[in-house]
Short mmCIF file of the C-alpha atoms (twelve columns), coordinates in Angstrom:
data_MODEL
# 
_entry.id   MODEL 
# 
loop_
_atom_site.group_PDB 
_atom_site.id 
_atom_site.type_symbol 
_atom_site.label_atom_id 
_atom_site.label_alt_id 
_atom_site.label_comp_id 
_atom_site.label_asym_id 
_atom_site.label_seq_id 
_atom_site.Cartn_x 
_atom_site.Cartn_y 
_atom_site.Cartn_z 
_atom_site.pdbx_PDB_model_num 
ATOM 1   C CA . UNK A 1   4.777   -29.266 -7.398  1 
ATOM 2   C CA . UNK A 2   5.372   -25.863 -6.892  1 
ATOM 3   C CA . UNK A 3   3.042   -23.098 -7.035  1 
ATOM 4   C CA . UNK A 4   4.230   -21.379 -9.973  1 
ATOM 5   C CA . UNK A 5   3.728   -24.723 -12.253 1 
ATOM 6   C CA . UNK A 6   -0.239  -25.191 -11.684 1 
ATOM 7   C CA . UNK A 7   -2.439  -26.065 -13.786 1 
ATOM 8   C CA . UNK A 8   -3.712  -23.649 -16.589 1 
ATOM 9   C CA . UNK A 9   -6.944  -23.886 -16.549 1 
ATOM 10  C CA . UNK A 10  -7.565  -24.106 -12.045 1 
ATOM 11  C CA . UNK A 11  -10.006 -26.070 -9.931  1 
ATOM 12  C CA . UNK A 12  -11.715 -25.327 -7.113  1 
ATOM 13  C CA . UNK A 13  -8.386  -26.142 -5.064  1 
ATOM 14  C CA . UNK A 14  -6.133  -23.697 -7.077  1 
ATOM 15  C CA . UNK A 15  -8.499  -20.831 -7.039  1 
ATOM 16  C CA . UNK A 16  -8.889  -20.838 -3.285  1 
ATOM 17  C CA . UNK A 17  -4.807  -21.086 -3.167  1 
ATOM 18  C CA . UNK A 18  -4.814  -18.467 -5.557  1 
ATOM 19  C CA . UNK A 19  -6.822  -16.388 -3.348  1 
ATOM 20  C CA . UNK A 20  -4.648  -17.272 -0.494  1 
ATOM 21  C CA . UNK A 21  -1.675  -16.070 -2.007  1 
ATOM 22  C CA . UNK A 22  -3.067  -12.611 -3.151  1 
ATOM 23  C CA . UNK A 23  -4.122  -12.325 1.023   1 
ATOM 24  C CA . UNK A 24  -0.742  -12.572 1.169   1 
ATOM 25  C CA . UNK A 25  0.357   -10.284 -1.170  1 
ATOM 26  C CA . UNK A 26  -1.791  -7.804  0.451   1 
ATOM 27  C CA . UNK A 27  -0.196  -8.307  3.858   1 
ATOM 28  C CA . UNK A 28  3.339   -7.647  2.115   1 
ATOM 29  C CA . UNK A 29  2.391   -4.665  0.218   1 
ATOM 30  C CA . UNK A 30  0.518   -3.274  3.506   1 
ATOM 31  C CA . UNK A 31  3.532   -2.971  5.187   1 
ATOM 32  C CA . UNK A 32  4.589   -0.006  2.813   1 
ATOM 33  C CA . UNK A 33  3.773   2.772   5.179   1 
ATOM 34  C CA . UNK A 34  6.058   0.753   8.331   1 
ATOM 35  C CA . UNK A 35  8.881   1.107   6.283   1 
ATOM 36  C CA . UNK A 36  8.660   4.728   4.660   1 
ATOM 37  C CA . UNK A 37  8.205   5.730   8.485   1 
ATOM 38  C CA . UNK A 38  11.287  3.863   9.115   1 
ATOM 39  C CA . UNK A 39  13.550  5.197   6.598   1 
ATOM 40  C CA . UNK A 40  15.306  8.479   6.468   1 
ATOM 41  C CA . UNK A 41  14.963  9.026   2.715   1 
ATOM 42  C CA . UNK A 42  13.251  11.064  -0.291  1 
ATOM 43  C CA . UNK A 43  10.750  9.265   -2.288  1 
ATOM 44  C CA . UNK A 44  13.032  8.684   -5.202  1 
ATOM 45  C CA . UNK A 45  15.884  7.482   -3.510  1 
ATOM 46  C CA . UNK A 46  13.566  4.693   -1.823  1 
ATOM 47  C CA . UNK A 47  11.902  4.043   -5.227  1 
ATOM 48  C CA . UNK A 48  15.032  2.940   -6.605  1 
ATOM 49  C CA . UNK A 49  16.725  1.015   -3.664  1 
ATOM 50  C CA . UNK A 50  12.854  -0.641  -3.302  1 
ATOM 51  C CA . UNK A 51  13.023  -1.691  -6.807  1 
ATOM 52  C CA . UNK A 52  16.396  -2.439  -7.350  1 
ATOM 53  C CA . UNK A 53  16.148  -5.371  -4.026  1 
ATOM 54  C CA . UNK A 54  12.457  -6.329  -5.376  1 
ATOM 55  C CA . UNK A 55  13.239  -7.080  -8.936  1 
ATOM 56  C CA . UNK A 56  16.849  -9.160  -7.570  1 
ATOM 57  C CA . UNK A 57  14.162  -11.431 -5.185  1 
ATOM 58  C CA . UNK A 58  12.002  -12.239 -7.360  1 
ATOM 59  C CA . UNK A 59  14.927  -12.570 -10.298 1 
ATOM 60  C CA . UNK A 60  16.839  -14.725 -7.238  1 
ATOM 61  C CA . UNK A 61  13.565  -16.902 -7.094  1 
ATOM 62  C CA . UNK A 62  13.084  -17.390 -11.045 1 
ATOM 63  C CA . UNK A 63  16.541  -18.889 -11.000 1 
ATOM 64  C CA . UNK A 64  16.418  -20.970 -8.016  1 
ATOM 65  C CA . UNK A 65  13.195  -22.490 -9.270  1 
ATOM 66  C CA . UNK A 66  14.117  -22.833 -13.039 1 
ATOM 67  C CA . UNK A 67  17.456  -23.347 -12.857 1 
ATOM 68  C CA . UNK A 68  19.215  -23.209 -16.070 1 
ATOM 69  C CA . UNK A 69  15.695  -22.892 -18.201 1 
ATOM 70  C CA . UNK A 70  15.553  -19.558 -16.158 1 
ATOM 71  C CA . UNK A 71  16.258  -17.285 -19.640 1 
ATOM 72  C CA . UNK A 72  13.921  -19.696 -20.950 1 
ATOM 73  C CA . UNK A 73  11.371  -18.526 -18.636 1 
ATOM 74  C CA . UNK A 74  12.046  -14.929 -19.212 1 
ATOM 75  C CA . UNK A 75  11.671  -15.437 -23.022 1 
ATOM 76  C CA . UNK A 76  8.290   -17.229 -22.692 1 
ATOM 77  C CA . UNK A 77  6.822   -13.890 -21.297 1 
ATOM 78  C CA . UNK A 78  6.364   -12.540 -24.849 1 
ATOM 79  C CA . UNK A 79  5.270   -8.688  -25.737 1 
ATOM 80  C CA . UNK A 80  2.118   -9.195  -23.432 1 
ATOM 81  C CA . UNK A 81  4.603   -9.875  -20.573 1 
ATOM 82  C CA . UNK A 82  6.641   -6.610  -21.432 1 
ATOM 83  C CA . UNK A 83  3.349   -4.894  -21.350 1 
ATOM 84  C CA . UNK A 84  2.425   -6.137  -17.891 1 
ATOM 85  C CA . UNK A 85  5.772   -5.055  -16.581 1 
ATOM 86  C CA . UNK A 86  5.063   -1.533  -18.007 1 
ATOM 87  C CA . UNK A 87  2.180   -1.336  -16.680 1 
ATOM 88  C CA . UNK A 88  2.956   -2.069  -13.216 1 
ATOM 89  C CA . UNK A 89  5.972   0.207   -13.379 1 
ATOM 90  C CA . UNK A 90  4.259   3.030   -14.467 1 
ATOM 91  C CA . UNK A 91  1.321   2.306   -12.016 1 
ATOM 92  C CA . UNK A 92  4.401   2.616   -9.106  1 
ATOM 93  C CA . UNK A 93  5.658   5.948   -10.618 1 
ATOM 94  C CA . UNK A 94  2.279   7.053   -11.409 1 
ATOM 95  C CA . UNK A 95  1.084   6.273   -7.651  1 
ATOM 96  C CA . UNK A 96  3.659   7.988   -5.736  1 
ATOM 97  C CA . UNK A 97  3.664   11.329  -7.762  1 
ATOM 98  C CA . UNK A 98  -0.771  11.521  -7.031  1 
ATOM 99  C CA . UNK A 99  0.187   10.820  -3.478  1 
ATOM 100 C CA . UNK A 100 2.377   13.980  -4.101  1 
ATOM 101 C CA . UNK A 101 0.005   16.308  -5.984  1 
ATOM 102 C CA . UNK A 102 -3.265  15.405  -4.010  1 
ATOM 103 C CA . UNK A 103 -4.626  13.431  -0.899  1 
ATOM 104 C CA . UNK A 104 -4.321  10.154  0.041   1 
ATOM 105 C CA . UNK A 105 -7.953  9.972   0.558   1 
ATOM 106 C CA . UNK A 106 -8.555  10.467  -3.060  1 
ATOM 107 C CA . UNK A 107 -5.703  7.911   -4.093  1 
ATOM 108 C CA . UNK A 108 -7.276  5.337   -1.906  1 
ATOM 109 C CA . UNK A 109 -10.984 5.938   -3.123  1 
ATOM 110 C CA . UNK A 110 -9.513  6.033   -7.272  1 
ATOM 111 C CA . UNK A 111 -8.121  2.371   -6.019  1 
ATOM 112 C CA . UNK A 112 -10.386 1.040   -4.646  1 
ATOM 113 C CA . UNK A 113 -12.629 1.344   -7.727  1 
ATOM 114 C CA . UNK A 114 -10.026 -1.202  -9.351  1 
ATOM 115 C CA . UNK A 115 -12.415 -4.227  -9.282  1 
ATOM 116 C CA . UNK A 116 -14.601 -2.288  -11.750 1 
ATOM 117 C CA . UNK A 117 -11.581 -1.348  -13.401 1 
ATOM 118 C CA . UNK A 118 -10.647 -4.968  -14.044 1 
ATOM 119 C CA . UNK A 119 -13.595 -6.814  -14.988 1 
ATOM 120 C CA . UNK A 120 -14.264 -3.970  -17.489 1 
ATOM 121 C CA . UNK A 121 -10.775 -4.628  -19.141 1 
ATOM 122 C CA . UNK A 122 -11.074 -8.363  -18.894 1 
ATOM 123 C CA . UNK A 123 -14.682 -8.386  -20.266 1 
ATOM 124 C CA . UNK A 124 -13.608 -5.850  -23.613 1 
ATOM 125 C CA . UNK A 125 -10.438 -8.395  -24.175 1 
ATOM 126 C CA . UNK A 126 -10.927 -11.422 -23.265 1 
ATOM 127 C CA . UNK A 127 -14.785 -11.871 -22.547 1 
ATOM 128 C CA . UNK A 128 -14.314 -13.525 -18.858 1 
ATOM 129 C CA . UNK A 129 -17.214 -12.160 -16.665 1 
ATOM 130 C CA . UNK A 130 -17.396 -12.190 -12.952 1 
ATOM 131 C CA . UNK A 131 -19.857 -13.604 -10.275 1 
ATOM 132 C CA . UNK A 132 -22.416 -11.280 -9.196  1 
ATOM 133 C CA . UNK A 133 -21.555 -11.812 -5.557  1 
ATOM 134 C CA . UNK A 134 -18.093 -10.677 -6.487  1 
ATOM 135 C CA . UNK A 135 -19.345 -7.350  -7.950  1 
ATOM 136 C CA . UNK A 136 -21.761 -6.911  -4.689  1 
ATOM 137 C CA . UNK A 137 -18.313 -7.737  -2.840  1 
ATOM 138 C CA . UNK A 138 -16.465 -4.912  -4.839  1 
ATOM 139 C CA . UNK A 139 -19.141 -2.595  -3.970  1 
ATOM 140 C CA . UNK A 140 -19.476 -2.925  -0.398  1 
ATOM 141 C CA . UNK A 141 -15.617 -2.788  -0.329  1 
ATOM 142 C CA . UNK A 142 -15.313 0.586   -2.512  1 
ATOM 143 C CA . UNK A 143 -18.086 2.018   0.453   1 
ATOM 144 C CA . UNK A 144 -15.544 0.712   3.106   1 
ATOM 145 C CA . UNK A 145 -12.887 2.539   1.599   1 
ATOM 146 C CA . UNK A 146 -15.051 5.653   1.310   1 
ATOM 147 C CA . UNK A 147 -15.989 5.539   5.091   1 
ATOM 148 C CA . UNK A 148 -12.317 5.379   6.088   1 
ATOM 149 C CA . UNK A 149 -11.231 8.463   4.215   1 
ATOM 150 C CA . UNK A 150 -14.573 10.225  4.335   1 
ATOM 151 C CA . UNK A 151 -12.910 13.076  6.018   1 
ATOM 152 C CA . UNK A 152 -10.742 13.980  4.042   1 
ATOM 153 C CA . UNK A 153 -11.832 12.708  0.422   1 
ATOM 154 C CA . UNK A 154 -12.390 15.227  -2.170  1 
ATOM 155 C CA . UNK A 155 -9.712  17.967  -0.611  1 
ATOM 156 C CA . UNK A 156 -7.389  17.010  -3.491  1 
ATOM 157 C CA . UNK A 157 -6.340  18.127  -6.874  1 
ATOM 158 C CA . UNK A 158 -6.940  17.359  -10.146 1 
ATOM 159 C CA . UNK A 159 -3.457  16.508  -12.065 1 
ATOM 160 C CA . UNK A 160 -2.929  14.011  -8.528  1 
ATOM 161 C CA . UNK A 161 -6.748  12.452  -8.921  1 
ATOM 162 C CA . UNK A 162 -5.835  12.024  -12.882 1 
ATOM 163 C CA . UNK A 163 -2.444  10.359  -12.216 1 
ATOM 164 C CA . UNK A 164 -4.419  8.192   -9.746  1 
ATOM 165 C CA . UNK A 165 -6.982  6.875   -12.460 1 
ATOM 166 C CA . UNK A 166 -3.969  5.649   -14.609 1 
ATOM 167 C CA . UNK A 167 -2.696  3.969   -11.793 1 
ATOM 168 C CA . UNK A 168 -5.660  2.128   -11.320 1 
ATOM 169 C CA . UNK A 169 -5.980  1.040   -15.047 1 
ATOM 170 C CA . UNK A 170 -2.653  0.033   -15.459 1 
ATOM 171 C CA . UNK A 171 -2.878  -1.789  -12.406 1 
ATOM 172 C CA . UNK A 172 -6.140  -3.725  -13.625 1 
ATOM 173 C CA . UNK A 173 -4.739  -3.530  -16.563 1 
ATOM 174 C CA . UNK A 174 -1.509  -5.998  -15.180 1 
ATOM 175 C CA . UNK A 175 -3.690  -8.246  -14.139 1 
ATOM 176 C CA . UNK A 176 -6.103  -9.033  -16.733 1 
ATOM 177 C CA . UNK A 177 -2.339  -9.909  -18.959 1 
ATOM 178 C CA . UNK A 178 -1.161  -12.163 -16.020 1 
ATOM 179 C CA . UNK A 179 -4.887  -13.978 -15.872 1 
ATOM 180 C CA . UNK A 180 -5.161  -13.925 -19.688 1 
ATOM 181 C CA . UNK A 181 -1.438  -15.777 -20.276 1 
ATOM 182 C CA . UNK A 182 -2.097  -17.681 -17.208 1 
ATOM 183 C CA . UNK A 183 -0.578  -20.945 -18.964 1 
ATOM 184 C CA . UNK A 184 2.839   -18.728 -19.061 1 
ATOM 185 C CA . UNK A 185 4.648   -17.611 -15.710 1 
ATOM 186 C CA . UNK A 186 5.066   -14.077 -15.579 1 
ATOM 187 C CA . UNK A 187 7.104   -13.693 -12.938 1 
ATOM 188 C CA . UNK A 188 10.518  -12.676 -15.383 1 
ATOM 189 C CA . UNK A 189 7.750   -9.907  -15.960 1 
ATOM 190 C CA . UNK A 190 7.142   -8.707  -12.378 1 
ATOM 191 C CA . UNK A 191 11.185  -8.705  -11.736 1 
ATOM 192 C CA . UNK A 192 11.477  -6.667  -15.141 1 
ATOM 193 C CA . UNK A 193 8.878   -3.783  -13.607 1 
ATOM 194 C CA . UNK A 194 10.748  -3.776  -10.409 1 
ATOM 195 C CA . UNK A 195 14.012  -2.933  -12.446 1 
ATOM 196 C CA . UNK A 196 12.167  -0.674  -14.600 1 
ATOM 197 C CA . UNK A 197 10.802  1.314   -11.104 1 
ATOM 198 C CA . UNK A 198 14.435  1.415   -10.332 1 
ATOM 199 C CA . UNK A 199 15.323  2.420   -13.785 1 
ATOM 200 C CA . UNK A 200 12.947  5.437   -13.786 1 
ATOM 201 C CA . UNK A 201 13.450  6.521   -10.428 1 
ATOM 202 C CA . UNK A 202 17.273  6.800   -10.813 1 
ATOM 203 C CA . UNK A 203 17.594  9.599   -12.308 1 
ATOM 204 C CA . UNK A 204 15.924  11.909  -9.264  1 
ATOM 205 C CA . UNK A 205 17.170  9.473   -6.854  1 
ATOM 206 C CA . UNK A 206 20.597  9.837   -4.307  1 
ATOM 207 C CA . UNK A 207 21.457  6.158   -3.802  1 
ATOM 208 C CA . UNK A 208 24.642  6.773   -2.045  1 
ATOM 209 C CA . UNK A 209 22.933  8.988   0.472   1 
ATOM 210 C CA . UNK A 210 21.645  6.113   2.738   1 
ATOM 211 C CA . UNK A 211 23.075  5.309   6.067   1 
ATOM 212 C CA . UNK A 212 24.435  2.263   6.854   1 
ATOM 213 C CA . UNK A 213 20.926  1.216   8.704   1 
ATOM 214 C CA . UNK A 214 18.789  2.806   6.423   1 
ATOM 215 C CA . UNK A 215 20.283  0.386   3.563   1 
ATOM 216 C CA . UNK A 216 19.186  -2.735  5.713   1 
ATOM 217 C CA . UNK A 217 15.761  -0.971  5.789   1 
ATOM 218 C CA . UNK A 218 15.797  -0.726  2.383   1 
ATOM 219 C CA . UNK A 219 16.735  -4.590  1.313   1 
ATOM 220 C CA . UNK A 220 13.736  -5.387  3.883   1 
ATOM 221 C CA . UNK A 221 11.892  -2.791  2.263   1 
ATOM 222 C CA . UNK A 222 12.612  -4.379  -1.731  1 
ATOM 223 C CA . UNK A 223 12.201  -7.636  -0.904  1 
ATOM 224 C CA . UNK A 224 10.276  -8.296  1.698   1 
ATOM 225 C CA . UNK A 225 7.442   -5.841  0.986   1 
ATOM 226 C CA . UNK A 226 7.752   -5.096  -3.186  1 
ATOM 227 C CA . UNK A 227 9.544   -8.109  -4.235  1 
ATOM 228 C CA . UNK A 228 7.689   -10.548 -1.870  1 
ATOM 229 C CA . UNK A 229 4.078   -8.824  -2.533  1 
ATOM 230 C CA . UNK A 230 4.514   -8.489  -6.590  1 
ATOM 231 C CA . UNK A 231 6.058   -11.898 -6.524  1 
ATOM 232 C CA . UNK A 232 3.302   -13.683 -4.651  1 
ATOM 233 C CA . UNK A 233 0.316   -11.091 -6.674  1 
ATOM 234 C CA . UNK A 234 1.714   -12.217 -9.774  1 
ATOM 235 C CA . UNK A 235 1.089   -16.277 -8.656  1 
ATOM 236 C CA . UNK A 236 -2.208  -15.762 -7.101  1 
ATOM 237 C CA . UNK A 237 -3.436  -13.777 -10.190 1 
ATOM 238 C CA . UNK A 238 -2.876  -16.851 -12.628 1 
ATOM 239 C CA . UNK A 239 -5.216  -18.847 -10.868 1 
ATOM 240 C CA . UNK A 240 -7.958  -16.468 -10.025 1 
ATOM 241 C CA . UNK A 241 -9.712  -13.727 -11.788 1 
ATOM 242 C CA . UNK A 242 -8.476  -10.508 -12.047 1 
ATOM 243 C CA . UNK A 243 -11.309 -8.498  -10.152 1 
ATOM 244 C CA . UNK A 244 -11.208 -10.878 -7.655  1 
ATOM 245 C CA . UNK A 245 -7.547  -10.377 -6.858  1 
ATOM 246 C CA . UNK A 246 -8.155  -6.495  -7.071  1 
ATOM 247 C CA . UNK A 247 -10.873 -7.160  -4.708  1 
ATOM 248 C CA . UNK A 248 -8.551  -8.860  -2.358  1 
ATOM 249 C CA . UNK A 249 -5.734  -6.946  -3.125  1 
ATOM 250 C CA . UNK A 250 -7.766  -4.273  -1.234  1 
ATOM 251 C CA . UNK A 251 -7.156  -5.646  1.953   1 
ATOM 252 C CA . UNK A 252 -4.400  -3.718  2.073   1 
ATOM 253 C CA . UNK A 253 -5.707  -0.684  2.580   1 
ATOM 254 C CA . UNK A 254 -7.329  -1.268  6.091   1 
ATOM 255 C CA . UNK A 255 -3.933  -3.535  7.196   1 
ATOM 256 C CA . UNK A 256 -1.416  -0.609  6.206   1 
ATOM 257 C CA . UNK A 257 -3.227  1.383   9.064   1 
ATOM 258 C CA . UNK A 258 -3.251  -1.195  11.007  1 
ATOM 259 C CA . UNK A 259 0.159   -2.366  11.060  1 
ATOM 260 C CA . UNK A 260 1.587   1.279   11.720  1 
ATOM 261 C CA . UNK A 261 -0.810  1.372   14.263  1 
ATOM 262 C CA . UNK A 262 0.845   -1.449  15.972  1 
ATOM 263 C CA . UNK A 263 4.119   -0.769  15.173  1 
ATOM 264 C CA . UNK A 264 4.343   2.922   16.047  1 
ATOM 265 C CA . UNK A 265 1.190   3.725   17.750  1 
ATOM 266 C CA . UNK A 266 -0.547  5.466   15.605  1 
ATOM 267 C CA . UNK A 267 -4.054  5.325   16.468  1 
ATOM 268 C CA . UNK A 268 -6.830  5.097   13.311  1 
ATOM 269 C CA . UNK A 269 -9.519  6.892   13.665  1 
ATOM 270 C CA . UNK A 270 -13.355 5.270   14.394  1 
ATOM 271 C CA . UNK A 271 -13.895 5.720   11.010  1 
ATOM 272 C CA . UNK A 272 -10.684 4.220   9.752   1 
ATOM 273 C CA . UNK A 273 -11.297 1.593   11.474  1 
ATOM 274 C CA . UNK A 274 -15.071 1.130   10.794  1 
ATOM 275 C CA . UNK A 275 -14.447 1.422   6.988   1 
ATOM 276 C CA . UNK A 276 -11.777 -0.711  7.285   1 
ATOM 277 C CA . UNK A 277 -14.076 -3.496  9.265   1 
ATOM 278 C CA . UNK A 278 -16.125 -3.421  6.247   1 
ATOM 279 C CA . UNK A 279 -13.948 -4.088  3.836   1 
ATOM 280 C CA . UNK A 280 -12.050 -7.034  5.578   1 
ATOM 281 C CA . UNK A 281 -16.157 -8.299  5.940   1 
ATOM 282 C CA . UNK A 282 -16.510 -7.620  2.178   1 
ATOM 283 C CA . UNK A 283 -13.392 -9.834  1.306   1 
ATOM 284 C CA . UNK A 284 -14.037 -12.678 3.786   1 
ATOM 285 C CA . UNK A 285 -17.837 -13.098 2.702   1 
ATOM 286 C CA . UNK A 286 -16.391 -12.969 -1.460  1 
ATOM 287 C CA . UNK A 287 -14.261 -15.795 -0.246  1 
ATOM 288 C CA . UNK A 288 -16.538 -17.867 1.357   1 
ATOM 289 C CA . UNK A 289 -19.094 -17.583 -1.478  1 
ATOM 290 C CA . UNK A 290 -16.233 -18.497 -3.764  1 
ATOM 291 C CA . UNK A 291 -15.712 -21.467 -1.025  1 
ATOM 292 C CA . UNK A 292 -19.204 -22.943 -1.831  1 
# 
């Protein structure tokens, strides 16, 4: 049985794959800040190529799993799958332009407030409430975040900050639809928001500007990192709440560091790394509570 076709309504078993498989996610998406180091490109050009190879994967995936019930699949989605694959496009769109108009630090720190963000959303619309340990968990991962970018939080600008706070409820805002139509996949939806990133980005983008190795970059870049991480986010999300996967999904913020670290040598600093110690601790203890 594949992953995709679990049960509705998981056990015990399903939410601890499903919490598996937004780790995962995290890892994938982490690995943004490798590849923008390794391509020659502007933002938009990269948006498009990244979205155009991400919404193909997880397109190539629908079909090789479905078959010929694949447009099936797509139609099942409905209007609140539409509205999840809005949401996450904008969210893209809306992320890169705050990392233009104000710090990282403050994009990180608006993020990481996305547990709070979810359960919110998924308490006004659908009622579901979340453990207590995973609100502590959310908490101490939120101060994490705050110690890694503690010198350099708060430099930023307003219109940036603002376009980082839609982010982060259209984000939450994804994954309370995915949890709430759990019993439908909404993976046609995820390929449909890569397309629509491409689709939006086009029109400031140079696609024929790429070098020849830039554009294998870039197919690692869609599908190995976007397509891969929204594909494998959109999975894990059916099966487990939605501030728990935002939770999770913060995991990326200490690995992205990390990885470039390793990659390129780019040393964190004690902070980074302390905040970033914390939040892996906040995660790990969430899912080992969850565990019991």
């Amino acid at each position: 049985m594949s992953v995709a076709s679990l049960p509705a309504v998981p056990g015990q078993s399903e939410a601890w794959r499903g919490a598996v498989l937004i780790l995962l996610s995290a890892v994938a998406f982490s690995a943004a800040g490798f590849f923008t180091r390794l391509i020659d490109a502007d933002a938009w050009t990269m948006l498009f190529w990244r979205g155009l190879f991400g919404g193909l994967f997880i397109a190539g995936y629908v079909y090789w799993r479905d078959g010929a019930d694949a447009f099936m699949t797509l139609r099942r989605i409905g209007r609140l799958g539409l509205l999840a694959a809005a949401c996450s496009a904008v969210a893209t769109i809306c992320f890169i332009n705050a990392l233009r108009q104000t710090t990282v630090a403050d994009v990180l720190v608006i993020n990481a407030t996305a547990p709070f963000v979810a359960a919110a959303i998924a308490w006004a619309w659908t009622g579901e409430r979340e453990r207590r340990s995973t609100f502590v968990a959310s908490s101490v991962a939120l101060l994490g975040v705050v110690v890694m970018v503690v010198d350099a939080a708060g430099s930023g600008r307003w219109l940036g900050n603002l376009l980082a706070v839609v982010m982060t409820v259209l984000i939450s805002a994804m994954m309370v639809v995915i949890r709430r139509q759990r019993a439908v996949c909404m993976l046609p939806a995820a390929s449909l928001s890569a397309f629509l990133c491409a689709l939006l980005a086009w029109p400031l983008a140079e696609p024929a500007s790429v070098s020849g190795d830039d554009f294998g970059y870039l197919i690692l870049f869609g599908t190995l990192q976007f397509g891969l991480g929204l594909l494998l986010l959109t999975l894990g999300t059916r099966l487990i709440s939605a501030t728990r996967s935002a939770l999770i999904g913060a995991l990326e913020t200490p690995l992205a560091p990390a990885l470039v670290w390793l990659a390129f040598g780019e040393v964190p600093s004690l902070m980074a790394c302390i905040g970033g110690l914390i939040v892996l601790g906040a995660v790990v203890a969430d899912l080992l509570v969850a565990k019991e």
